[in-house]
MMTF fields as JSON, N, C-alpha, C and O atoms, coordinates in Angstrom:
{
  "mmtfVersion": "1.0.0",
  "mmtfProducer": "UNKNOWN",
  "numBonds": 283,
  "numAtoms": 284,
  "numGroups": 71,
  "numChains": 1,
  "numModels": 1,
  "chainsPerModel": [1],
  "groupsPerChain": [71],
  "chainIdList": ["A"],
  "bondAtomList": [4, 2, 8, 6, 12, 10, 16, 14, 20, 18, 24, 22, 28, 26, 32, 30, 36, 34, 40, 38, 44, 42, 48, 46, 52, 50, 56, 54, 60, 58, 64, 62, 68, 66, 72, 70, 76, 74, 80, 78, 84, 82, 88, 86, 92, 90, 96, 94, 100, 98, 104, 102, 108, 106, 112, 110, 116, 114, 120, 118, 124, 122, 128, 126, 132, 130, 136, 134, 140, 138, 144, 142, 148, 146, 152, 150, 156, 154, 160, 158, 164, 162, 168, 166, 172, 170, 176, 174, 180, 178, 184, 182, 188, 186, 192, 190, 196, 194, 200, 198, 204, 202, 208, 206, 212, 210, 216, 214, 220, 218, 224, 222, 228, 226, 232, 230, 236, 234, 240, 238, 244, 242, 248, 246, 252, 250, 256, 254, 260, 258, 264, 262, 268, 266, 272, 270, 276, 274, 280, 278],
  "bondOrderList": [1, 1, 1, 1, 1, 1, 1, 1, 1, 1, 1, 1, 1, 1, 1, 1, 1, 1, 1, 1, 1, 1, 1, 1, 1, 1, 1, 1, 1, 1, 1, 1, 1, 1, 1, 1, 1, 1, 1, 1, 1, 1, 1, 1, 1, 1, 1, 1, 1, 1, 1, 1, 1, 1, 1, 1, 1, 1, 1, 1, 1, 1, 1, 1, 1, 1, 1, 1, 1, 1],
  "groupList": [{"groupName": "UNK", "atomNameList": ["N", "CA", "C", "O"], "elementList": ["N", "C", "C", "O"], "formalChargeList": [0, 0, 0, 0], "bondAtomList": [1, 0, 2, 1, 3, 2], "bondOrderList": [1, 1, 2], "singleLetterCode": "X", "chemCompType": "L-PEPTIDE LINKING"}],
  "groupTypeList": [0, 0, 0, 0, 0, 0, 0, 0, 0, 0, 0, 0, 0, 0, 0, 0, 0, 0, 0, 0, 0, 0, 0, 0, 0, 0, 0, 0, 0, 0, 0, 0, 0, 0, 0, 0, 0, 0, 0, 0, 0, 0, 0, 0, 0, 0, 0, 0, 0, 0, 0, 0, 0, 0, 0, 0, 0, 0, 0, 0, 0, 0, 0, 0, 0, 0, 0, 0, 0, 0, 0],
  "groupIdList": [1, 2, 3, 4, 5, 6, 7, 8, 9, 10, 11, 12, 13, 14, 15, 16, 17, 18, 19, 20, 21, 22, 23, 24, 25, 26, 27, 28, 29, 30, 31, 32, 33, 34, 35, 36, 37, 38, 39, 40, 41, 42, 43, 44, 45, 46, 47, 48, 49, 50, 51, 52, 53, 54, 55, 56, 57, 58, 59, 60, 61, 62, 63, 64, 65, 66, 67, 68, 69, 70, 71],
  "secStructList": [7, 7, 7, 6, 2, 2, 2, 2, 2, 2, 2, 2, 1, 6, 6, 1, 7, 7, 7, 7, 7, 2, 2, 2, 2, 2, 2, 2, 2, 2, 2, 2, 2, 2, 1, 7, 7, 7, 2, 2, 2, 2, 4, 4, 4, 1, 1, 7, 6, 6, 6, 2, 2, 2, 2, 2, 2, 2, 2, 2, 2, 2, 2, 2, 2, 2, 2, 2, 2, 6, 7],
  "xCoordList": [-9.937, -10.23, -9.626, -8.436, -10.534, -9.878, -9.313, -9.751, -8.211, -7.742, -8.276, -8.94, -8.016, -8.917, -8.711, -9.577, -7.146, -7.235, -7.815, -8.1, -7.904, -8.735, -9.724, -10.178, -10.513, -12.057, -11.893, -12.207, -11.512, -11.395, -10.747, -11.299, -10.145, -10.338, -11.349, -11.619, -12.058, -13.41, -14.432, -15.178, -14.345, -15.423, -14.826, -15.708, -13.387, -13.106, -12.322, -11.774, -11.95, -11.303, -11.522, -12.702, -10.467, -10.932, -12.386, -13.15, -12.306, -13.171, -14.741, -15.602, -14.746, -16.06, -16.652, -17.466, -16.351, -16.794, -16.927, -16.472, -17.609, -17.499, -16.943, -16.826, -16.622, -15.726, -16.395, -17.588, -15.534, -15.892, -15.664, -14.638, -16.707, -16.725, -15.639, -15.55, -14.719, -13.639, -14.27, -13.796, -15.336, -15.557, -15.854, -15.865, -16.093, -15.928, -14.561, -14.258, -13.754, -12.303, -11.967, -11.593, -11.914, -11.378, -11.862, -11.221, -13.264, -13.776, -12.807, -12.195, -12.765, -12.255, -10.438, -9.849, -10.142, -8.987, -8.415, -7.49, -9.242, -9.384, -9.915, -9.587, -10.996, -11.557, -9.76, -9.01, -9.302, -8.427, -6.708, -5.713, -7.021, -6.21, -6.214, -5.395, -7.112, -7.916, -7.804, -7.47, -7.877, -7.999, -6.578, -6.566, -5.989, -4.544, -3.32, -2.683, -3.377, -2.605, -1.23, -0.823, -0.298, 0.581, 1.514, 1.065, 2.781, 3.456, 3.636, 4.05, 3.159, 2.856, 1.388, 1.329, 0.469, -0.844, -0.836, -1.629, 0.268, 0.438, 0.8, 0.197, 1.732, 2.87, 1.637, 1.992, 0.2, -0.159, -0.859, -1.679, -0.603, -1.879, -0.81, -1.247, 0.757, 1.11, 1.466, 2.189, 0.79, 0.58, -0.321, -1.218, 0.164, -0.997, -2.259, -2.31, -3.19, -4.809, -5.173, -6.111, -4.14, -4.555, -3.432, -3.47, -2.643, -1.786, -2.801, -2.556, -3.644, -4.457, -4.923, -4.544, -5.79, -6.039, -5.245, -5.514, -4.231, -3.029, -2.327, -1.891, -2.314, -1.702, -2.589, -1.987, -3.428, -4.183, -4.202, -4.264, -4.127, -4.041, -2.775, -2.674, -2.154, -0.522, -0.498, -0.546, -0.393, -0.646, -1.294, -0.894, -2.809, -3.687, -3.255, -3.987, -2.067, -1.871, -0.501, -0.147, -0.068, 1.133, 0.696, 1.22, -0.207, -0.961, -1.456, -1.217, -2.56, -2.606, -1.268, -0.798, -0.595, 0.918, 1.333, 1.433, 1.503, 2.257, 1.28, 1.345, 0.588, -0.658, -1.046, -1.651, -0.638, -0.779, 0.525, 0.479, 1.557, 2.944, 2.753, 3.117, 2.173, 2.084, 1.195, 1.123, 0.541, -0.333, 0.509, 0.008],
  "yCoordList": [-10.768, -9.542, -9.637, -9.883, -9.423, -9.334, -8.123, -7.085, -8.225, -6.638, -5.965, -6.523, -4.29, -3.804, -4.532, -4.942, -4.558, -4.89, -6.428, -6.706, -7.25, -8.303, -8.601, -9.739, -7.164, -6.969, -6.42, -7.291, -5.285, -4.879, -6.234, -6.244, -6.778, -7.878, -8.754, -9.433, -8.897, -9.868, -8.596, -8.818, -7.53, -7.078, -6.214, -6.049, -5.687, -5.157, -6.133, -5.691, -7.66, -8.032, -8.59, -8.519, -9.266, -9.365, -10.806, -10.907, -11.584, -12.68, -12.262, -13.055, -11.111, -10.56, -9.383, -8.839, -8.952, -7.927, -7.429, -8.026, -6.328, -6.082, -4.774, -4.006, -4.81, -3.548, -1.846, -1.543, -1.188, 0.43, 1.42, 1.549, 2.404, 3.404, 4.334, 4.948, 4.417, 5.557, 6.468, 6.545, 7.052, 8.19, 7.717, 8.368, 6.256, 5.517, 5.096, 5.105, 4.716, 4.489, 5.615, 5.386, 6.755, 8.384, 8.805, 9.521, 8.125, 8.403, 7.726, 8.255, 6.361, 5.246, 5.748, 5.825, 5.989, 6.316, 8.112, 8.439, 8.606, 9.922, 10.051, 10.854, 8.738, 8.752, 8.17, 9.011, 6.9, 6.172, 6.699, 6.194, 8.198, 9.144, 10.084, 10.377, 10.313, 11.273, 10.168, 10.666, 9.422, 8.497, 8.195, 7.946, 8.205, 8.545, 9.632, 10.437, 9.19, 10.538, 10.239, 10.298, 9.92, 10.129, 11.011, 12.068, 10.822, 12.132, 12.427, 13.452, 11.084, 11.024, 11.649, 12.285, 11.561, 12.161, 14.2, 14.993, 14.485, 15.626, 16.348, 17.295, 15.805, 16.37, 16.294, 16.78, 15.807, 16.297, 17.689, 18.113, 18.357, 19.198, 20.893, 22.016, 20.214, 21.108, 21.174, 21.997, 20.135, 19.913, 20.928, 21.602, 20.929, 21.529, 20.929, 19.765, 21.586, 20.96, 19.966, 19.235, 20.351, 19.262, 17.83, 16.751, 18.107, 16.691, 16.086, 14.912, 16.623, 16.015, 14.277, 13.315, 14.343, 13.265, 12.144, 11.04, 12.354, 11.381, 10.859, 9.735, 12.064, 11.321, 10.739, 10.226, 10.646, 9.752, 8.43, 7.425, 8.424, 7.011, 6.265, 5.077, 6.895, 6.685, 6.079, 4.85, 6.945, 6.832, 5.615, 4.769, 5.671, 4.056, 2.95, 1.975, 2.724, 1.714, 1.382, 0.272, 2.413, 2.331, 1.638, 0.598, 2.205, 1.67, 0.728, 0.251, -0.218, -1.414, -2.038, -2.442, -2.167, -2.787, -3.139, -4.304, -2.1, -2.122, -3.064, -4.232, -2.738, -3.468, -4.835, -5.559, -5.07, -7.067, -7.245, -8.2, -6.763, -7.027, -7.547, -8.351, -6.743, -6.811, -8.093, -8.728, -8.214, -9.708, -11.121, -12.224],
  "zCoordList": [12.131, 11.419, 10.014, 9.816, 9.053, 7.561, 7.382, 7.877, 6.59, 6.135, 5.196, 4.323, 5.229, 4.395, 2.932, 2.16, 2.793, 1.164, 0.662, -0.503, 1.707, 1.106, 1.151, 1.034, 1.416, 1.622, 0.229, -0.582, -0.359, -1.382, -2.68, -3.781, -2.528, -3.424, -3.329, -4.32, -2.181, -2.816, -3.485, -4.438, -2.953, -3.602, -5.163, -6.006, -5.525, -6.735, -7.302, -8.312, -6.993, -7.303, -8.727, -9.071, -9.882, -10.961, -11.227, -12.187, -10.142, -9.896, -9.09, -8.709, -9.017, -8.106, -8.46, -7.712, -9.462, -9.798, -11.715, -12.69, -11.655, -13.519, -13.277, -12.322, -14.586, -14.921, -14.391, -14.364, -14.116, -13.809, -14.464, -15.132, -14.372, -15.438, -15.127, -14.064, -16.222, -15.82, -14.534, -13.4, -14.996, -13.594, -11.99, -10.945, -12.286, -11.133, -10.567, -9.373, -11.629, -11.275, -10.725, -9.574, -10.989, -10.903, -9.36, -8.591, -9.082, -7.703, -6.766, -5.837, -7.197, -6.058, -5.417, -4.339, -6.938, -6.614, -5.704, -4.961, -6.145, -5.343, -3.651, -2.777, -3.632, -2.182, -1.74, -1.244, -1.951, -1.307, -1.171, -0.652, -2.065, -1.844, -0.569, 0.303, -0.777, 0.782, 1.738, 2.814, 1.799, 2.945, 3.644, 4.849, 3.28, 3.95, 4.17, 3.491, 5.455, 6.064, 6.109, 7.269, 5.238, 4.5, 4.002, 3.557, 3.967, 3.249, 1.845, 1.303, 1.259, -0.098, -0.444, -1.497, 0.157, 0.387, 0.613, 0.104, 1.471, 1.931, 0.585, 0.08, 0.188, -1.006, -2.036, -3.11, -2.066, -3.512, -3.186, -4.001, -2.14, -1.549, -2.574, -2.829, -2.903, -3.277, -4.902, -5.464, -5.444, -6.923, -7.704, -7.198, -9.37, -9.854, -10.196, -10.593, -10.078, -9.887, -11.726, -12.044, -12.392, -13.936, -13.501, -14.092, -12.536, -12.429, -11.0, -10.72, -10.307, -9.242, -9.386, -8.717, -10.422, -10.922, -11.206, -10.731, -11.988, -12.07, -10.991, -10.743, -10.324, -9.084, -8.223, -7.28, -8.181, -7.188, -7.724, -7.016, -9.472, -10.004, -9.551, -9.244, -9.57, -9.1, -8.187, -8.223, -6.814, -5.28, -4.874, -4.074, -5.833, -5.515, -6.237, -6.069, -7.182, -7.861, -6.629, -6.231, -6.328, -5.385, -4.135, -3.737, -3.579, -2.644, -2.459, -1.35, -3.535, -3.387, -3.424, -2.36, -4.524, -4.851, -2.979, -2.594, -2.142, -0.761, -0.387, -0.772, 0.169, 0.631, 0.458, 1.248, -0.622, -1.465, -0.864, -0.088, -0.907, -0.266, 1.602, 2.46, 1.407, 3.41, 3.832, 4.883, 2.574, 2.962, 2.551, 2.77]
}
């Protein structure tokens, strides 16, 4: 079984793919926010709605980062 994140590097990785439109980045990182049930995930439910966005950039840069670690 491959892991998710090295499914996501063949397909977003910098060798497999072209660049994304900010509003695509903004999606990816917002779905892969929602996607975990997390206490870091929980804690944005009590953020204000103009820092929403940022933090999901956050969270998903954090997130891969763990994730390449674990491999």
């Amino acid at each position: 079984m491959t892991s998710l994140v090295l499914q996501d590097l063949a397909t977003f990785g910098p060798d497999h793919c072209q660049s994304v439109s900010y509003e695509q980045a903004v999606d990816y990182t917002k779905k892969l926010t929602e996607s975990q049930y997390e206490n870091f995930t929980v804690a944005s439910w009590f953020l204000p709605k103009p820092m929403k966005q940022d933090f999901h950039a956050v969270y998903s840069f954090c997130r891969w980062a763990d994730d390449l670690g674990d491999e």
